[in-house]
Legacy VTK file of the C-alpha trace (Angstrom):
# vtk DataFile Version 3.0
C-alpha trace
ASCII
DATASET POLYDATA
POINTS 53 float
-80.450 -16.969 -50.966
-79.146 -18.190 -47.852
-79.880 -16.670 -44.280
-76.121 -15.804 -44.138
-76.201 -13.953 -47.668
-79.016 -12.242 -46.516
-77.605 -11.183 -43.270
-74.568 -9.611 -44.994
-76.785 -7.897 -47.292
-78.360 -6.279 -44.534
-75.229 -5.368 -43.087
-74.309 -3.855 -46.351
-77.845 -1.795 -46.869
-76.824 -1.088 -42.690
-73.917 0.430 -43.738
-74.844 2.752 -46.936
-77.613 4.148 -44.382
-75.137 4.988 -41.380
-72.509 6.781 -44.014
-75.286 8.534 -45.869
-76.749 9.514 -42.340
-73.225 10.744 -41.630
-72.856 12.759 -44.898
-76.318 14.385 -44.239
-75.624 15.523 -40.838
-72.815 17.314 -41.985
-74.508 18.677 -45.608
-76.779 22.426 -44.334
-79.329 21.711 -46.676
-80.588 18.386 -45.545
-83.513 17.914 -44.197
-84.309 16.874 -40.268
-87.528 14.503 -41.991
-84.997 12.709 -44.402
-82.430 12.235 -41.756
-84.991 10.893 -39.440
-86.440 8.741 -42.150
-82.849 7.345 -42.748
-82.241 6.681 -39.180
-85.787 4.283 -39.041
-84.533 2.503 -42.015
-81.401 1.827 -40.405
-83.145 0.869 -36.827
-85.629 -1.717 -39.479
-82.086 -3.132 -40.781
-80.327 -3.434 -37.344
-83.345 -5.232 -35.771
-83.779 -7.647 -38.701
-79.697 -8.874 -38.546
-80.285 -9.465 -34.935
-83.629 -11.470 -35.539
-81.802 -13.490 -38.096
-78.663 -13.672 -36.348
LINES 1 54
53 0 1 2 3 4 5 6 7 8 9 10 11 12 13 14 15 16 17 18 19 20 21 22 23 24 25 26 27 28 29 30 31 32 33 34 35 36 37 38 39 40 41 42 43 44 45 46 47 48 49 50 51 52
């Protein structure tokens, strides 16, 4: 796997997170720990694209 395959992966993984963040917000029953868990995830994703960018 290439560094720019893996890159776009992350983008991709980056992406899922933010629009399942998105739906959660907006869903009553979710939970503040799963959001917040989702949001660290995404932060992990977003710092790795720009150490590999």
């Amino acid at each position: 796997m290439t560094v720019a395959s893996h890159v776009e992966e992350l983008r991709r993984k980056h992406n899922a997170l933010s629009e399942a963040v998105e739906r959660a917000q907006k869903s009553p029953g979710s939970s503040d720990l799963d959001i917040a868990a989702m949001k660290r995830e995404k932060l992990r994703l977003k710092e790795e694209i720009t150490r590999l960018s």
